[in-house]
C-alpha positions, 0 to 999 in steps of 0.5 A: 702618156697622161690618164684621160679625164672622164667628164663628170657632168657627162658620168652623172647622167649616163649609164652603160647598158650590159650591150654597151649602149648607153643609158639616160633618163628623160628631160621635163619631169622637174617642174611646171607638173601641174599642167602635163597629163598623168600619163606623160609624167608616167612616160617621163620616169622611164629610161631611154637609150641615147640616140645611135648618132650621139652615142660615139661623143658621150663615149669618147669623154667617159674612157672609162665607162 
């Protein structure tokens, strides 16, 4: 049997925490700055944990994470 592929794009973003959940950054902290608060910005640099019903898909195309 083949070796899996692990999708990149998916590998780039996520990362697995040391219980197994996965890792991700939030979105909207690129551009169009001037007009968010400070203190939405500030909650934007944090990380999040990837929701309980995605969670399954992400890991099914990272096999070796």
């Amino acid at each position: 049997m083949p070796k899996m592929k692990t999708n990149r794009a998916v590998a780039k973003r996520f990362k697995m925490t040391g219980t197994g959940k996965l890792k991700r950054m939030k979105c909207n902290k690129n551009h169009i700055l001037e007009k968010k608060s400070p203190k939405r910005k500030r909650n934007l640099r944090k990380a999040t944990l990837v929701d309980k019903t995605m969670q399954n898909n992400y890991k099914r195309v990272l096999p070796y994470l």
